[in-house]
MIVOGU-259952 format. One record per residue: x, y, z of N, C-alpha, C in turn; residue in three letters. Coordinates in steps of 0.05 Angstrom, whole numbers, plus 5000, padded with zeros to 4 digits. Layout:
<seros>
XYZXYZXYZALA ...
</seros>
This chain:
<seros>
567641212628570541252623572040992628UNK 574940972616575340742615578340742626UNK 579840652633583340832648585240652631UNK 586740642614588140372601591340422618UNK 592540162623594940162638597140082611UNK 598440302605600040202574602740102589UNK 603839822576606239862594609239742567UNK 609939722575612239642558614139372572UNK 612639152561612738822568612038882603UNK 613638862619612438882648613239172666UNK 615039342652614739682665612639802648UNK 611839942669609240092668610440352648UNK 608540502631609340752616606840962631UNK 604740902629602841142634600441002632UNK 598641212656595541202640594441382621UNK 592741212613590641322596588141302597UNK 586541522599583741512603582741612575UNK 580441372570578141422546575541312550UNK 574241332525571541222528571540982516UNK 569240842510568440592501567040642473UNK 567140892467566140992444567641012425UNK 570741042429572541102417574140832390UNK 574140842374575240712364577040582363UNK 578440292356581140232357583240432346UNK 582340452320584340632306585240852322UNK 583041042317583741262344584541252366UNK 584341042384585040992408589340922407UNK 588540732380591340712379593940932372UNK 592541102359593341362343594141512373UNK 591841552383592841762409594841612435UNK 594141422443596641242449599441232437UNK 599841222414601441212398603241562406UNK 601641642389602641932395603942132423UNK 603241962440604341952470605441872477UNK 605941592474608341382475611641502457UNK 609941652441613441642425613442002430UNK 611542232438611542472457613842422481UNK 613042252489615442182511617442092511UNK 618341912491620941912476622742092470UNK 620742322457622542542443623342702475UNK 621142772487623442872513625042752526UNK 624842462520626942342540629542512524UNK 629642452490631842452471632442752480UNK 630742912485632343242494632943312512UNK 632543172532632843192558636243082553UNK 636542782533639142732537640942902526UNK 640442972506642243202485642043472507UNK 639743652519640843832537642643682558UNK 641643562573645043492590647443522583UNK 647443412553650343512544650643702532UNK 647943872530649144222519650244292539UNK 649044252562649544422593652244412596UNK 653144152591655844142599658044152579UNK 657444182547660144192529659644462510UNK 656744512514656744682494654344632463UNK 654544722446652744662426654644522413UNK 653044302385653944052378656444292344UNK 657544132344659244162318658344142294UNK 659244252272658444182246659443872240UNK 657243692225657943352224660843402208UNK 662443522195665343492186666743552200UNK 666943672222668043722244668043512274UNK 666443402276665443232295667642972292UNK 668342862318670542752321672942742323UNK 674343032309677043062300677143202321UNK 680943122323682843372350683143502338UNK 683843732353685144012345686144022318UNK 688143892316691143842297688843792274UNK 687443562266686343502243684743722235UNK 683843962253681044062244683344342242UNK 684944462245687244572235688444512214UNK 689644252206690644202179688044172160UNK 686244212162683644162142682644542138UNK 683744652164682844872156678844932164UNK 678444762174675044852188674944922212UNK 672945052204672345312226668745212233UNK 667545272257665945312265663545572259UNK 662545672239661545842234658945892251UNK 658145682268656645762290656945832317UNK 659545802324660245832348660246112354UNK 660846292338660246612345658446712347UNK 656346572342652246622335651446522354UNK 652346312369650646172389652446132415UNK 652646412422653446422460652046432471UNK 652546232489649546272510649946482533UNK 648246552544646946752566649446802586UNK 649747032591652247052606654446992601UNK 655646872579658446862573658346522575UNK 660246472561661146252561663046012582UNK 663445762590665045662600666145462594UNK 669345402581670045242568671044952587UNK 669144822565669444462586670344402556UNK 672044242554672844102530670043792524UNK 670043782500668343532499670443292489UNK 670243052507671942862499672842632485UNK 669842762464669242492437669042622420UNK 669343022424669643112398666643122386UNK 664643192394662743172391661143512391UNK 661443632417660543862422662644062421UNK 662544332416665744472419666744652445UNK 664344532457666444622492665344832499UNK 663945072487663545262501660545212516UNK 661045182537658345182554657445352570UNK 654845392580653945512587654245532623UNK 654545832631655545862659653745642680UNK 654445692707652545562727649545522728UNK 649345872727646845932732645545832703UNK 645545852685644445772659644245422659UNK 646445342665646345072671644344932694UNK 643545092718641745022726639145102714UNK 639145302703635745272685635745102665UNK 636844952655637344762638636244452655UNK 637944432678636844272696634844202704UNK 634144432723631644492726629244362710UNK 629544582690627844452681626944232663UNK 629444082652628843832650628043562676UNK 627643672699627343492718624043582728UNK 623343762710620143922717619743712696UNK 620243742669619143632646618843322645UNK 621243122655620542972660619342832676UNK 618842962703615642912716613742972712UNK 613543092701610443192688609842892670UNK 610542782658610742492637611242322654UNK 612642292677614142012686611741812688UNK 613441502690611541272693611141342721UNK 612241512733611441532771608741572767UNK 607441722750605141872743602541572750UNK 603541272742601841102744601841092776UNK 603341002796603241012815601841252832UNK 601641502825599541702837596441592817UNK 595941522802594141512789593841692769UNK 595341832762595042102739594941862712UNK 593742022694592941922665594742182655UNK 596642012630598142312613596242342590UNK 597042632590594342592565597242842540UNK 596542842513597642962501598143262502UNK 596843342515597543712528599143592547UNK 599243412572601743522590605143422568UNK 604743222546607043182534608043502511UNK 605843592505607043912493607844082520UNK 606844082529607244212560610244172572UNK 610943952562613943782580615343862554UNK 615043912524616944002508616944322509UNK 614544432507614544652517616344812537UNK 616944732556618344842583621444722566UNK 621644492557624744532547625544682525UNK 624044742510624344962489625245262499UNK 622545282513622445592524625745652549UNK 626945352563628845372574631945392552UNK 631245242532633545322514634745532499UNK 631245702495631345932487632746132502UNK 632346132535633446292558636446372555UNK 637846092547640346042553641546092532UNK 641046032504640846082472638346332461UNK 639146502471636846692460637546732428UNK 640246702417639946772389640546402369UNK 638646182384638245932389640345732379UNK 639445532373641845362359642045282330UNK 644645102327645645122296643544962284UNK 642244902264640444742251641244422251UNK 643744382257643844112253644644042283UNK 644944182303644644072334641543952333UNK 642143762345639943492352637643592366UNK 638143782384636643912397634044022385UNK 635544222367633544382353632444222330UNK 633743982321632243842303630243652307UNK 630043652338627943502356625243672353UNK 626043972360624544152360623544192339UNK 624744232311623244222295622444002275UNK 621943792287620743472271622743422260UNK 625243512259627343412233629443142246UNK 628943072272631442872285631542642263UNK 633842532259634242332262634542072271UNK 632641822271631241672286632941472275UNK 635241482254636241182245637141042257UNK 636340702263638140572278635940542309UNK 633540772307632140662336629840532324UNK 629140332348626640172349623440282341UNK 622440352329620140402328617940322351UNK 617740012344615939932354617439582354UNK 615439462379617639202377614639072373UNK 612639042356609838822350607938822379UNK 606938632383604138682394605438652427UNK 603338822439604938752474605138592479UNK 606938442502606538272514603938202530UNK 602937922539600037892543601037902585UNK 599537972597600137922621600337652634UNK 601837512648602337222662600237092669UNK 600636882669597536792672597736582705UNK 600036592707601536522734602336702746UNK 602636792777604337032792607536802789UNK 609637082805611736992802611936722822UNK 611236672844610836442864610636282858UNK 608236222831607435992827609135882798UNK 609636112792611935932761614335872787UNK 615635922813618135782820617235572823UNK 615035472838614235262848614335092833UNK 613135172803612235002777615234892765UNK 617235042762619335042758622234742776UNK 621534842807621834632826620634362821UNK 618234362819617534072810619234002786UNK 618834152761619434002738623033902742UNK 624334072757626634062763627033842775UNK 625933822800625333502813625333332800UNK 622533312777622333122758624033012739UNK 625933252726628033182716630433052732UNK 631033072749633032932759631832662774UNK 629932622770628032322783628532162753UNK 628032312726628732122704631432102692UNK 632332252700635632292704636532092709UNK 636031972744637031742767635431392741UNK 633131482733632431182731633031152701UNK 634231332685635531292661639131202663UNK 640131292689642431252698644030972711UNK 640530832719640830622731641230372713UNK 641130162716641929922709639029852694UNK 638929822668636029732662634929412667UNK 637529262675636528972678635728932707UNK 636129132727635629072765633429022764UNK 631629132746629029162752627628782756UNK 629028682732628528352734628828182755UNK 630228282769630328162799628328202818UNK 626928362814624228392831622228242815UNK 620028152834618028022846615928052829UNK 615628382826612928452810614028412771UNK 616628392772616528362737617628052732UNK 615927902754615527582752613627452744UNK 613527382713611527382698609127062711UNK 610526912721610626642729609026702768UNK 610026932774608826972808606526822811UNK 603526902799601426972799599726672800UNK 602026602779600626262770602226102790UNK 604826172800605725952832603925982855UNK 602926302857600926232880598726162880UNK 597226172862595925972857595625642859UNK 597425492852598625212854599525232885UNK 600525362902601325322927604325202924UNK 606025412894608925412898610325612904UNK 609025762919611626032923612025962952UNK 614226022958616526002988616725662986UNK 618125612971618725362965621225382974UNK 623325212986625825243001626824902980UNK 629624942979630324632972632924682993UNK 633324342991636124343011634724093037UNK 636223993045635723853074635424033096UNK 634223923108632724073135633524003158UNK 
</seros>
């Protein structure tokens, strides 16, 4: 068996355990397929938070407009009478005009909760730190429990174009997100200690050529060693030659 640590540039995502038998392709395929498994619950996990609290999403010609505009246009919500959730409703206004307010009571709101805080531990990168490997049953498993919790709360479910249910059924819309950003990053080939250190010197260094580019380029001629003539006076027995009376 083999354990792979997938990470995304230097945070960790999950393990994975395989064999050495396994192919690239395949290996990458089932990797793949887990990596973006966990995406999609993050994406429902964010969209339930805001069912919990505004209600189910609006029809897109409706979405954004106040009161007044969606009155003078004359539209109506033809899903809002189909999809009450569990126990009655509780009106939170939504404040971008997005969702239409009717939300779901306390108690519904905590099964909503709930169990998106089950679902995303079951996936978390915490999972590397115990040592767990995710494998693609616990990521159906973590959509699973949010499905079956939306159902609870929405027993007669949601409108086809809430995000939610279009997560659920393969239909989301992904425009505008990252796929994939090319090949991982390779791991350091230095710890962090030794790139400051490395860093410190060069820094040093730079301000040492700094000082002797700053300086006077002719001082140097005044010294001894860039005295082309030294070598051949001491020789002859002319250096420390004094003139003057004594």
């Amino acid at each position: 068996m083999v354990q792979l640590h997938v990470k995304r540039g230097d945070e960790s995502q999950f393990l994975f355990s395989t064999t050495v038998d396994v192919s690239i392709e395949t290996l990458t395929q089932q990797i793949s397929a887990i990596y973006n498994g966990r995406l999609k619950v993050d994406r429902i996990c964010s969209e339930i938070q805001e069912l919990a609290d505004h209600g189910i999403t609006l029809p897109p010609n409706m979405q954004g407009l106040t009161d007044d505009q969606i009155m003078e246009l004359k539209l109506k919500d033809e899903w809002e009478d189909r999809c009450i959730p569990s126990g009655g409703a509780e009106f939170k206004k939504d404040e971008i005009g997005r969702r239409n307010g009717h939300a779901p009571n306390e108690k519904m709101k905590d099964v909503l909760r709930k169990t998106m805080e089950d679902s995303k531990a079951l996936i978390s990168n915490k999972q590397v730190k115990a040592n767990v490997c995710v494998t693609m049953d616990m990521v159906k498993e973590a959509l699973d429990q949010l499905r079956g919790a939306v159902m609870i709360v929405y027993p007669m479910g949601l409108p086809p174009h809430d995000p939610i249910r279009m997560e659920f059924e393969n239909q989301e819309d992904l425009t505008g997100t990252q796929r994939g950003q090319g090949a991982p990053a390779r791991e350091p080939l230095v710890s962090e200690d030794e790139q400051k250190q490395m860093m410190l010197h060069y820094y040093k260094r730079q301000e040492e050529l700094k000082k002797l580019e700053e300086a006077d380029d002719d001082t140097h001629l005044q010294s001894n060693w860039s005295d082309r003539q030294a070598l051949k006076r001491q020789f002859q027995g002319l250096t420390n030659i004094k003139w003057g009376p004594r």
